[in-house]
Backbone as JSON Lines, residues from 0, in Angstrom:
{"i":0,"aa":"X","n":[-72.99,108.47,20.47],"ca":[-72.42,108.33,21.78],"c":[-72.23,106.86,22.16]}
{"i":1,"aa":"X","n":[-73.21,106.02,21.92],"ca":[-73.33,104.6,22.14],"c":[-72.07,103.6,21.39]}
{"i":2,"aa":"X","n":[-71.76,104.03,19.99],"ca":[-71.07,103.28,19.55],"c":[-69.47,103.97,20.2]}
{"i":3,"aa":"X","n":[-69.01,105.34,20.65],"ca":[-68.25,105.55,20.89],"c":[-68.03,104.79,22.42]}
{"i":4,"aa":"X","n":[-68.89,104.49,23.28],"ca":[-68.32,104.21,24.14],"c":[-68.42,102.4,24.36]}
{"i":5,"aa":"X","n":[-68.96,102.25,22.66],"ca":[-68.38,100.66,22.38],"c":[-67.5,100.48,22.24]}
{"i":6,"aa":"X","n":[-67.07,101.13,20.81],"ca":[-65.26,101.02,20.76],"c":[-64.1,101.4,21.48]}
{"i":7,"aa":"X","n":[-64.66,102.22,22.47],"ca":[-63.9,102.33,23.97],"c":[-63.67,101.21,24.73]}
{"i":8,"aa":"X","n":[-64.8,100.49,25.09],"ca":[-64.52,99.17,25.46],"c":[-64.23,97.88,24.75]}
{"i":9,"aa":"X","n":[-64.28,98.0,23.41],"ca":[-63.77,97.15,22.71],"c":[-62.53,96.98,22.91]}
{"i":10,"aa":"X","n":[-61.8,98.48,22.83],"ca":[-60.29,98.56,22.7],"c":[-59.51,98.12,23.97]}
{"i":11,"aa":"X","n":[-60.62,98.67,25.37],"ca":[-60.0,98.38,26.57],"c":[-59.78,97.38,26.6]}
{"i":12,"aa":"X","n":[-60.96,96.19,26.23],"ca":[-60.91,94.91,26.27],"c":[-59.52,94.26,25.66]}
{"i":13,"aa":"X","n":[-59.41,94.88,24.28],"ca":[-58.65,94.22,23.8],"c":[-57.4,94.46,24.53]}
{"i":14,"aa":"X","n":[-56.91,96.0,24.83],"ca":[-55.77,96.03,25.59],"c":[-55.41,95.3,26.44]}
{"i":15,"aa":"X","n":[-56.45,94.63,27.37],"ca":[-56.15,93.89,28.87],"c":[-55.92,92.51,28.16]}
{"i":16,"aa":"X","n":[-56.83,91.87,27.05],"ca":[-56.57,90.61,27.02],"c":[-54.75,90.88,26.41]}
{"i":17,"aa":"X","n":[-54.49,91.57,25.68],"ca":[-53.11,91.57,25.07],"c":[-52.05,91.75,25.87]}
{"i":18,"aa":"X","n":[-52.43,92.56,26.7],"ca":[-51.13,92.6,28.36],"c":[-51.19,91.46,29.08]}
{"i":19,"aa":"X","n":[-52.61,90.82,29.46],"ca":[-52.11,88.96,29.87],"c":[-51.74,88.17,29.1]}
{"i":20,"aa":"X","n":[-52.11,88.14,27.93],"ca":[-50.77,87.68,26.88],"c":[-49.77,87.45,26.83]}
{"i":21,"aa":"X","n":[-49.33,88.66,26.91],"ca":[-47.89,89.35,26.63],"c":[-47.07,88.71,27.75]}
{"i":22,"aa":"X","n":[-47.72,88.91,29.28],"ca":[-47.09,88.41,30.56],"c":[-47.08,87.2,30.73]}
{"i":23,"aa":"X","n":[-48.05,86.3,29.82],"ca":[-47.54,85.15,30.87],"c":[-47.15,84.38,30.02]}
{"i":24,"aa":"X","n":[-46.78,85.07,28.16],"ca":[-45.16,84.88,27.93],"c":[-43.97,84.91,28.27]}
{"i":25,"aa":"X","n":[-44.04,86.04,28.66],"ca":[-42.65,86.28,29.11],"c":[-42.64,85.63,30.95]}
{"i":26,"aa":"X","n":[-43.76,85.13,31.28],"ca":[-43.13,84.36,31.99],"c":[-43.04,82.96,31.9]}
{"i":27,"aa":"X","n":[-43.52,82.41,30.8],"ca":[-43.36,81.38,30.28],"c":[-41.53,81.18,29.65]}
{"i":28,"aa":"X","n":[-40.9,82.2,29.49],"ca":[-39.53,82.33,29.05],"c":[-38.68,83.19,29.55]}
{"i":29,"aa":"X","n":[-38.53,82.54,31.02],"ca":[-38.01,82.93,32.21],"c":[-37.3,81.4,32.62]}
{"i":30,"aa":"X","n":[-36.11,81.8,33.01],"ca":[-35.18,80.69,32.84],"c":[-35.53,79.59,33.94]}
{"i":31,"aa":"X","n":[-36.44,80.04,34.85],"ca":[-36.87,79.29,36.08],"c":[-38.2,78.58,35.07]}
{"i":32,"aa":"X","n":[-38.74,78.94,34.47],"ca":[-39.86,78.26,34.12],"c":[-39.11,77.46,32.77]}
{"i":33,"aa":"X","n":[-38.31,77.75,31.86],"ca":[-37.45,77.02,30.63],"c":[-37.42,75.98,31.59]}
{"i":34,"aa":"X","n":[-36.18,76.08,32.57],"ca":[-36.1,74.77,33.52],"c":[-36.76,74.06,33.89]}
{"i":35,"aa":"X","n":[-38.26,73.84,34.33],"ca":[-39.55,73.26,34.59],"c":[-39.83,72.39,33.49]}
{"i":36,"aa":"X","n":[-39.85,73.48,32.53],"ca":[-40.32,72.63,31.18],"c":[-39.62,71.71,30.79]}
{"i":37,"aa":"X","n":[-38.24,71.8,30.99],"ca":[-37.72,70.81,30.69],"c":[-37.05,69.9,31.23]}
{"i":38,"aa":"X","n":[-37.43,69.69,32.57],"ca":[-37.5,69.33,33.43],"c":[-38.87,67.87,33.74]}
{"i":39,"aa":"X","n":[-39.99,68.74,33.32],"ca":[-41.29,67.66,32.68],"c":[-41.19,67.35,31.65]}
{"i":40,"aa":"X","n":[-40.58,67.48,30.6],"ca":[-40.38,66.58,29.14],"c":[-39.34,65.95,29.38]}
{"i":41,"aa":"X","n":[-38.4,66.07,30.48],"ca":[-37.15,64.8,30.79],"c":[-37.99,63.57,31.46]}
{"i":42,"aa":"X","n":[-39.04,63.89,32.23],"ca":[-39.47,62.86,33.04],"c":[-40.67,62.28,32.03]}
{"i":43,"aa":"X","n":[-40.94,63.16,31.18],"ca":[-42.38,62.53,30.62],"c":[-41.37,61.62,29.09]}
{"i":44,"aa":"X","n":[-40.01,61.95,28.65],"ca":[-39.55,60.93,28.23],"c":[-39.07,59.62,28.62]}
{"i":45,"aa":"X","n":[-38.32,59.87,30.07],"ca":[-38.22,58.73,30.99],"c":[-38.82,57.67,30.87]}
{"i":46,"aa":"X","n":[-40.45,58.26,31.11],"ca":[-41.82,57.32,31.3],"c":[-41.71,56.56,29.95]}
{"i":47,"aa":"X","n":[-41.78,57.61,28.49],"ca":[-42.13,56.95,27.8],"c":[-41.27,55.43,27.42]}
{"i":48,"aa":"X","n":[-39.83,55.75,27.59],"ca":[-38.83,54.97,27.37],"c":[-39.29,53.61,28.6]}
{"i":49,"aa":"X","n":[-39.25,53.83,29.62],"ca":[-39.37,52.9,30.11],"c":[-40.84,52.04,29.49]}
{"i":50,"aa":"X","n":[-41.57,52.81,29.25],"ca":[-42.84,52.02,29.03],"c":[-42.5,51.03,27.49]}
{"i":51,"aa":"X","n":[-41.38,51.37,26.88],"ca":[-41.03,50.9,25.48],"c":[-40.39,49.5,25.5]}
{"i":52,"aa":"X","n":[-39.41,49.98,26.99],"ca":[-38.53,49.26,27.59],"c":[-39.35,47.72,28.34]}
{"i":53,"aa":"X","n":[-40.67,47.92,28.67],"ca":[-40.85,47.11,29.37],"c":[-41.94,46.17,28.08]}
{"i":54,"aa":"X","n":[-42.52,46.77,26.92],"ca":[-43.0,46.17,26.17],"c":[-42.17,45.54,25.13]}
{"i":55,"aa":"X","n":[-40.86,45.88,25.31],"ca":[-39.84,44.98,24.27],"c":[-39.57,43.84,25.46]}
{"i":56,"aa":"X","n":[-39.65,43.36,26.6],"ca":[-39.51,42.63,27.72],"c":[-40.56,42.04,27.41]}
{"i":57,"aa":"X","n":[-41.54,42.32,27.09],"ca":[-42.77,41.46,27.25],"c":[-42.77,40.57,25.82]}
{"i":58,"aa":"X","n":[-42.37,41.12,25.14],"ca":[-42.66,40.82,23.53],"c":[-41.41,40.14,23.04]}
{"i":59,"aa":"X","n":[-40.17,40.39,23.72],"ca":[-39.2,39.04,23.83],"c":[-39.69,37.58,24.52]}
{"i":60,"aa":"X","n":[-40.4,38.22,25.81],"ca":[-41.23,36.61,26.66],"c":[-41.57,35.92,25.87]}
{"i":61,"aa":"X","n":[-42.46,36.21,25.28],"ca":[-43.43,35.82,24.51],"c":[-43.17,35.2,23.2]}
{"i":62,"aa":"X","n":[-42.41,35.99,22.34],"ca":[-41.62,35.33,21.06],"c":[-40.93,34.14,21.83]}
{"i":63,"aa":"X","n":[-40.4,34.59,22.87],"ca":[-39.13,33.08,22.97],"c":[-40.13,32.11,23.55]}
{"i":64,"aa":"X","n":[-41.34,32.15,24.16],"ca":[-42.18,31.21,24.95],"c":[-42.68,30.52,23.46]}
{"i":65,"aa":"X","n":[-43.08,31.04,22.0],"ca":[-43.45,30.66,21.34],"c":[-42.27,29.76,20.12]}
{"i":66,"aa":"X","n":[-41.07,30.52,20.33],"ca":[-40.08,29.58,19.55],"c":[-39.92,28.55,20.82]}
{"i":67,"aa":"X","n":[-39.61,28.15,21.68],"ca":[-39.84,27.02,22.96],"c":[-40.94,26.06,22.47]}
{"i":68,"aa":"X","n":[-42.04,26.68,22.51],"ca":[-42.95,25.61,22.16],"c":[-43.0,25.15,20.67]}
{"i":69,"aa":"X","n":[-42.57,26.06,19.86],"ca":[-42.69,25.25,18.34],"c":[-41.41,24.36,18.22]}
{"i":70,"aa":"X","n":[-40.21,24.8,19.54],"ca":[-39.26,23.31,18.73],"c":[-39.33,22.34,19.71]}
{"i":71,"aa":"X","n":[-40.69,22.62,21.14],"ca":[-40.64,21.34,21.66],"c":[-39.52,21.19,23.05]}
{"i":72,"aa":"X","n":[-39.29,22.53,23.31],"ca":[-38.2,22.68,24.35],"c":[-39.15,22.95,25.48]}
{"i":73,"aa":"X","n":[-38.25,22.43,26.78],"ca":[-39.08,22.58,27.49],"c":[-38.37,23.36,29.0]}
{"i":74,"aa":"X","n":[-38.8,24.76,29.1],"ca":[-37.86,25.5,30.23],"c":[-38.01,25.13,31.75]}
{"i":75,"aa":"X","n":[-36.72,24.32,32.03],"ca":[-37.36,24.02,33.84],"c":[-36.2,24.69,34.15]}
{"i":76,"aa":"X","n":[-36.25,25.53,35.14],"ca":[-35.1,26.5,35.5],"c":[-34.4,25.68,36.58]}
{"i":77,"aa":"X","n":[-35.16,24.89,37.32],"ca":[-34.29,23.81,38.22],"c":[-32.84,22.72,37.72]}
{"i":78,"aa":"X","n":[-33.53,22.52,36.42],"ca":[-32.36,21.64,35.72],"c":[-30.83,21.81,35.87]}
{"i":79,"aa":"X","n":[-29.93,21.15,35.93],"ca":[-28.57,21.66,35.74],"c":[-28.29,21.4,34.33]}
{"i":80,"aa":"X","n":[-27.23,22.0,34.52],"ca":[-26.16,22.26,32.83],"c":[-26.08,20.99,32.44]}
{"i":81,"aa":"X","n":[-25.86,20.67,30.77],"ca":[-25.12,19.64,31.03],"c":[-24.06,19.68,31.18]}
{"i":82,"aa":"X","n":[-22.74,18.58,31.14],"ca":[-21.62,18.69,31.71],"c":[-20.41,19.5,30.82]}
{"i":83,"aa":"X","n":[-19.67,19.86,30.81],"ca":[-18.38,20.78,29.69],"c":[-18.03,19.53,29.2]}
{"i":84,"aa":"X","n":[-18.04,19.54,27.79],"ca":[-17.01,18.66,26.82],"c":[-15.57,19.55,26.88]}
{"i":85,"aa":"X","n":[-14.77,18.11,26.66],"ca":[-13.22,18.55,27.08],"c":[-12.56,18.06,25.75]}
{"i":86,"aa":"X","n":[-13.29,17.74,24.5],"ca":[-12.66,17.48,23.55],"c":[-10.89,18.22,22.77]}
{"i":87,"aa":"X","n":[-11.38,19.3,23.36],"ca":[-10.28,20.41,22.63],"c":[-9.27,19.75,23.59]}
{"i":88,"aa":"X","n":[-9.31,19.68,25.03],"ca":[-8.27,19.48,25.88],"c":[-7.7,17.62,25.67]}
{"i":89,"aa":"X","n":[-8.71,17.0,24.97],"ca":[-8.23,15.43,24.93],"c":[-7.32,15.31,23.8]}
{"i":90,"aa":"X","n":[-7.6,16.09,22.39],"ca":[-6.62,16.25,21.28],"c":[-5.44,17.11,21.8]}
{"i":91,"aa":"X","n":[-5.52,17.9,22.52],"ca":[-4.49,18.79,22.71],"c":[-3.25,17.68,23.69]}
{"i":92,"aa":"X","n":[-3.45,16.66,24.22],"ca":[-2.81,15.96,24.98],"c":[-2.99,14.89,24.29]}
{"i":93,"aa":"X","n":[-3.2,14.43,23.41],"ca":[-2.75,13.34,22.47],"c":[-1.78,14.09,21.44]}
{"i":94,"aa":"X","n":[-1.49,15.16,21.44],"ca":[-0.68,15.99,20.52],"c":[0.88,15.8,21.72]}
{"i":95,"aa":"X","n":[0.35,16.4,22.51],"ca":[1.49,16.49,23.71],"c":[2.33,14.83,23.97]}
{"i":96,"aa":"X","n":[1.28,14.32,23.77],"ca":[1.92,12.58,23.89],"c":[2.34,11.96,22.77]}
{"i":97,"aa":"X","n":[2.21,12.24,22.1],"ca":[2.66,11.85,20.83],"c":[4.54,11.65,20.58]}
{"i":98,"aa":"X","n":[4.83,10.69,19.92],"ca":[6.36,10.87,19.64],"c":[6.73,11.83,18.85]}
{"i":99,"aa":"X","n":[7.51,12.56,19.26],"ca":[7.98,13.62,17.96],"c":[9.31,12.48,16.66]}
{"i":100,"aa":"X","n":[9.01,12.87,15.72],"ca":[9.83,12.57,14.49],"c":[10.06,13.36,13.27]}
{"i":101,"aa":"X","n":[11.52,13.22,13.17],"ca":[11.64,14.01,12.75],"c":[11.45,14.13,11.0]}
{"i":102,"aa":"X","n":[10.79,15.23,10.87],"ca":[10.83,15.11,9.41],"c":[11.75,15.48,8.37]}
{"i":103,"aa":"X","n":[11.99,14.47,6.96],"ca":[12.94,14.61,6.2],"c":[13.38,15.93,5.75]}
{"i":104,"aa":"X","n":[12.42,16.94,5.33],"ca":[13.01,17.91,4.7],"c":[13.52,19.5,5.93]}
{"i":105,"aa":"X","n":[12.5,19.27,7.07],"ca":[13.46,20.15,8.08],"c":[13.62,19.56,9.31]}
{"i":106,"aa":"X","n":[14.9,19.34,9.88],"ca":[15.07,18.82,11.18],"c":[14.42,19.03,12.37]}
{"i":107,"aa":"X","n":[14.59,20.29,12.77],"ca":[13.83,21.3,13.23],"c":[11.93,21.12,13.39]}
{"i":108,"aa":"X","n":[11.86,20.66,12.61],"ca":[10.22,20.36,13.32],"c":[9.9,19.15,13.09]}
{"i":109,"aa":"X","n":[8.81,18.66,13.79],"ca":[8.53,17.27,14.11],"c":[6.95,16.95,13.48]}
{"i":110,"aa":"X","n":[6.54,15.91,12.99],"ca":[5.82,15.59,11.76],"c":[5.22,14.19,12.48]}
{"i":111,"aa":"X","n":[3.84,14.38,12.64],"ca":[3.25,12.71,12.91],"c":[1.86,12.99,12.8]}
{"i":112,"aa":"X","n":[1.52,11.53,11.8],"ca":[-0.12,11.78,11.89],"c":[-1.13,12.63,11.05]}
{"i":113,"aa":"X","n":[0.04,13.36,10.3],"ca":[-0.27,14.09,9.45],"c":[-0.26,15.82,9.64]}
{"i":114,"aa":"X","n":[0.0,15.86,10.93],"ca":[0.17,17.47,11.63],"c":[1.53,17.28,12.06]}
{"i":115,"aa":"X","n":[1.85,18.77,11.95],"ca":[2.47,19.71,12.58],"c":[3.04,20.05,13.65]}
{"i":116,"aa":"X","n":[3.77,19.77,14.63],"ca":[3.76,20.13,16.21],"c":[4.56,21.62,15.79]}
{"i":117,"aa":"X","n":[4.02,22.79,16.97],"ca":[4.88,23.61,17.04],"c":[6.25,23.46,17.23]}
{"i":118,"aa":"X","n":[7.11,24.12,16.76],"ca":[8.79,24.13,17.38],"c":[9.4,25.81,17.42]}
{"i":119,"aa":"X","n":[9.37,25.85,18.41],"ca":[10.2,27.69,18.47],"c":[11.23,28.24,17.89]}
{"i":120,"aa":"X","n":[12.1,26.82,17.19],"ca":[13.02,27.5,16.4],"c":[12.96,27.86,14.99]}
{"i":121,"aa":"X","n":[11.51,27.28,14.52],"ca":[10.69,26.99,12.99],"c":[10.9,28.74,12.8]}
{"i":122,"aa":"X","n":[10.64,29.78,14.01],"ca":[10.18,31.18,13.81],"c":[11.45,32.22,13.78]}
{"i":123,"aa":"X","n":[13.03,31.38,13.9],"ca":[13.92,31.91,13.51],"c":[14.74,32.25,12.73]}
């Protein structure tokens, strides 16, 4: 009698734990709860990214604070620029000033100095 009304409750037991099981699967895959879930693994990637984001920030500081000091540079953010070189624009107007002459083998373009001047009709 004793063992029968063990395995009676063995089985009950087992039945009940297997029906809360069962339920709070299927409500675990219920489109309101899918959404949740992934909903907290969007934000718990967020976090992680940003946290990646802010240790590649830190670990750029730091590399560049250490190439700074090994070549001896020194960062004052007050400083100004130095000034624009205008080299390109000083040859480009010694080109412009220049005499044109003409060269022997085409009329059509002009030869001094050892360059070239453009001529628009060279492309016809």
């Amino acid at each position: 009698m004793f063992r029968r009304t063990f395995w009676f409750t063995a089985g009950a037991a087992a039945g009940v734990w297997a029906t809360t099981k069962v339920n709070r699967k299927l409500k675990q895959l219920t489109p309101e709860s899918l959404a949740a879930q992934a909903a907290n693994k969007a934000i718990d990637a967020g976090h992680r990214l940003k946290d990646f984001a802010l240790d590649v920030r830190d670990g750029m500081a730091q590399r560049e604070a250490e190439l700074g000091e090994a070549l001896g540079l020194e960062h004052d953010p007050d400083a100004e620029l130095p000034a624009q070189r205008r080299v390109a624009a000083i040859e480009n107007r010694k080109l412009l000033t220049a005499k044109p002459v003409q060269h022997q083998n085409n009329p059509n373009s002009t030869y001094e100095n050892g360059s070239y001047t453009y001529n628009r009709n060279e492309d016809h």
